[in-house]
C-alpha positions, 0 to 999 in steps of 0.5 A: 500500500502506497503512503501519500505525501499528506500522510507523511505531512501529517506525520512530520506535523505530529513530530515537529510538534512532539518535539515543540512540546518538550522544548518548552518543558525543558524551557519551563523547567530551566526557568523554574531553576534560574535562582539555585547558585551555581555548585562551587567548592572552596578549593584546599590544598596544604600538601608538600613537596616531600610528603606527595614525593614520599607517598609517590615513592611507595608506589613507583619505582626507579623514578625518584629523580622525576618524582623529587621534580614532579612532585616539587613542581606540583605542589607549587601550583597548587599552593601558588593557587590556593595563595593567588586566591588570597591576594588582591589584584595589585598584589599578583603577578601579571602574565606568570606562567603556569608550571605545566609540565612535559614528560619525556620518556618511553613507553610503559616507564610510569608516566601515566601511572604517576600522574594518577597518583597525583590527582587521586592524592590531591582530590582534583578532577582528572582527564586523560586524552591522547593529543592525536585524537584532536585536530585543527579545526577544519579537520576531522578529529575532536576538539582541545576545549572538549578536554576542559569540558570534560574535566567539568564532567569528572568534577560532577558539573563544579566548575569551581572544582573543575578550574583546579583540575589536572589535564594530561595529554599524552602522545604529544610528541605526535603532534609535532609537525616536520619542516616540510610544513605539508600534509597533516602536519598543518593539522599537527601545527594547528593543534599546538596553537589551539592547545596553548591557548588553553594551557595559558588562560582561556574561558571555554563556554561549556555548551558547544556551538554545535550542540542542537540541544544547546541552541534550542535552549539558549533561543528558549532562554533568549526568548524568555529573559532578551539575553543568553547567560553562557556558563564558561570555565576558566583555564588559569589555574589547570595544571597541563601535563603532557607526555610522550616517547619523543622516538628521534629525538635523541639524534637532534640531541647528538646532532647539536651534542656533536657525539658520533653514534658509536659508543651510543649503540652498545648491544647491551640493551641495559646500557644503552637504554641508560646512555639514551635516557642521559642523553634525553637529559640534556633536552633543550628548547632548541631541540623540541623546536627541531623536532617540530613544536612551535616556540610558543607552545613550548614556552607553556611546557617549562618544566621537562623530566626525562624519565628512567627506562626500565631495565630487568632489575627494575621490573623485578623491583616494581614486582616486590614492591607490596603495592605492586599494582600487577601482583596484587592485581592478579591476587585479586583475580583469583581470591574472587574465586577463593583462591590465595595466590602466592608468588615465589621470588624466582618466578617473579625474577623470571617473569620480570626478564621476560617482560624486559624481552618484551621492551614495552617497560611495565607494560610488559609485566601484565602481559607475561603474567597473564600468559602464564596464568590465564589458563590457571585463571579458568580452571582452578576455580572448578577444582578444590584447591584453595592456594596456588603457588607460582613457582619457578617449574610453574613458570617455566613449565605451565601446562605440565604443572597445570596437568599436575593439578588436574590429576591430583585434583581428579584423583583426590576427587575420586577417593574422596567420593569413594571413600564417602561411598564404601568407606574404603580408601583407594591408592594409586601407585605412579605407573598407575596414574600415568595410564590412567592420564593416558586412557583419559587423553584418549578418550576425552574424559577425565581422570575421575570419569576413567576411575569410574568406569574401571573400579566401580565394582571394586567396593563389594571385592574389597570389602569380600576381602575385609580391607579398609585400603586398596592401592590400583596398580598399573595391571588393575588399569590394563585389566580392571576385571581380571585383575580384582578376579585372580587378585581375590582368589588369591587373597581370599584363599589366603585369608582362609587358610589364616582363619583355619590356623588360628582355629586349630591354634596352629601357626 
């Protein structure tokens, strides 16, 4: 059946209607709202530099040269901030530049992590991006002043709260731009400029212009009042942290240095990680412009820490330290299913090698830990053990060792249900058990469900015979009913001819 064009008039009418009706509730209610205050809260901060460098420390590991800088440089801000607000406007500086910071350092060294700490130590709303998922506008990609609204987000809409916020942008070394000036790298160059105005001072409305809902209601309130009133947050007193690996930059480095390659690129991964970190250390101005960000926008960043990388024996360490996120973590995974989890130190010694193989830093750590146990993680909660230890031969050899506790597991699990049942205990001698693991593998069964079938009948023999305790033998598996046949001829003729000599009182 055809639909004609007034049909279709008359359902557009209904819509368009529809949607005029809640636009004017939203109108009304916003209207009903114009007297409550906006939320704010009074900002405090009394930390130090030593005691935010000190509970860092307990956290992260072979950073302490970054965290003394960080932590120093943070707690200025934010007590810089707290003063500012205290004094009159003859009594500030004018045109002061923020302390915001640049890390520079490969991945998987802590950057992230370190920043974490901070907000979640200080109390301030925290938001992380990476710098390439934003673009100039014109381009495809986000907008930098969504970060900031964002921020107002994580503060549960207190844009007080929000104005002493912390941002991190990592990857911002993929926004710098080549001296070829083509391609993407005008977006690249586009970015620094809009990101920089907000790292200074800026007021960002926090409706976007091209948000419909928001025209509506700022048309309804026009309508309404003659004015719109736009609430905006204010950039001033946002801590920016960027980050980034900075791959090259090394070279500009050397280049400026005059030092020749040689020397520099050693096989030994551990001194030649260390060489490059030195060489990062000496990071100037002059070699971030080289590598592609603009004067102003580095004049935003004034304060640069390279970070260590991290070699086998730091790895090793970040495994030790009782607040280790990767140990505990996984702890936590299988105390959910009952289970304690205990490390020995030479599996953790091993893990942390094969995580430094890996060259992904502490990242490398969860990955190695996760190949290890994940098949553990699945299975163990079916079985009946409580505890695990992760030992060496665990480490090295997993599947053997996760074999090892399903048969034990399977074996306990029989003779504790045949015990229950007859109240006889069934053994198993070593050779026993290995064919048993070699029938089930067959069969696709499970060592239990193999004992099943072979010794479900032993109970009424056993019990012929008086005995609380039976062990299986390799030929009771190869032969289960021949066996027991020519095993209680043998025993019961025995028992026998014992009843009659102690009848007679002869020995």
């Amino acid at each position: 059946m055809s639909v004609s064009s007034s049909d279709n008039q008359k359902k557009f009418d209904e819509f368009f209607q529809s949607m005029e009706q809640d636009i004017f509730a939203n109108a009304n209610s916003v209207q009903k709202d114009e007297g409550k205050p906006v939320k704010e809260t009074e900002f405090s901060f009394d930390l130090k530099p030593e005691e935010l460098e000190t509970y860092l420390n307990k956290y992260v590991v072979g950073q302490q040269n970054s965290i003394e800088v960080i932590a120093t440089k943070v707690c200025t801000h934010f007590n810089r901030m707290k003063l500012e607000k205290e004094l009159s406007d003859d009594e500030r500086v004018t045109g002061s530049i923020k302390s915001n910071i640049l890390l520079i350092g490969p991945t998987g060294v802590g950057k992230t992590y370190i920043i974490k700490l901070i907000a979640d130590k200080i109390g301030v709303p925290f938001v992380k991006a990476d710098a390439t998922k934003f673009s100039e506008t014109g381009y495809v990609g986000g907008d930098v002043e969504d970060l900031v609204r964002e921020l107002v987000h994580e503060a549960d809409e207190d844009i007080s709260k929000a104005e002493y916020g912390i941002i991190y942008l990592d990857e911002i070394d993929k926004i710098a731009s080549s001296s070829s000036g083509h391609g993407i790298d005008v977006s690249r160059s586009g970015v620094q400029r809009n990101l920089l105005k907000l790292m200074e001072e800026a007021d960002v409305d926090l409706k976007t212009p091209h948000d419909l809902a928001s025209q509506v209601e700022a048309a309804m309130e026009a309508q309404r009042t003659g004015h719109v009133k736009r609430k905006k947050i204010n950039t001033r007193n946002i801590l920016f942290i960027c980050s980034g690996a900075f791959s090259g930059l090394q070279d500009i480095i050397k280049k400026r240095m005059n030092l020749q390659a040689i020397g520099f690129d050693s096989g030994n991964s551990d001194k030649k990680a260390f060489l490059e970190t030195e060489i990062l250390a000496e990071t100037r101005t002059e070699d971030l412009l080289e590598y592609g960000f603009e004067s102003e926008f580095i004049g935003r960043l004034p304060v640069t820490v390279v970070l260590n990388d991290v070699n086998e024996d730091v790895l090793y360490q970040i495994l030790k330290n009782r607040y280790s996120t990767v140990v505990n973590g996984k702890k936590l995974d299988f105390l959910a299913y009952g289970i304690r989890l205990f490390f020995e130190d030479e599996a953790l010694r091993i893990l942390a090698k094969r995580a430094a193989s890996e060259h992904t830093g502490a990242r490398g750590l969860l990955s190695v830990f996760e190949k290890v146990l994940i098949k553990y993680e699945k299975i163990m909660p079916s079985l009946h053990y409580e505890e695990l230890v992760v030992d060496a031969d665990l480490v090295n050899n997993p599947e053997k060792k996760l074999k090892e506790l399903l048969l034990n597991d399977n074996i306990k699990g029989f003779q504790s249900d045949f015990l229950a049942a007859h109240g006889i205990y069934l053994d198993f001698s070593d050779e026993a058990m290995e064919l048993i693991q070699q029938r089930a593998s067959v069969e696709h069964k499970s060592f239990k469900a193999i004992c099943e079938d072979l010794f479900r009948d032993y109970a009424y023999a056993i019990k012929l015979l008086k005995r609380e305790q039976f062990t299986i033998t390799a030929e009771a598996v190869q032969d289960s009913s021949g066996y027991i046949e020519r095993y209680i001829k043998d025993n019961y003729k025995k028992s026998s001819v014992n009843v009659s000599q102690d009848d007679t009182g002869s020995v």
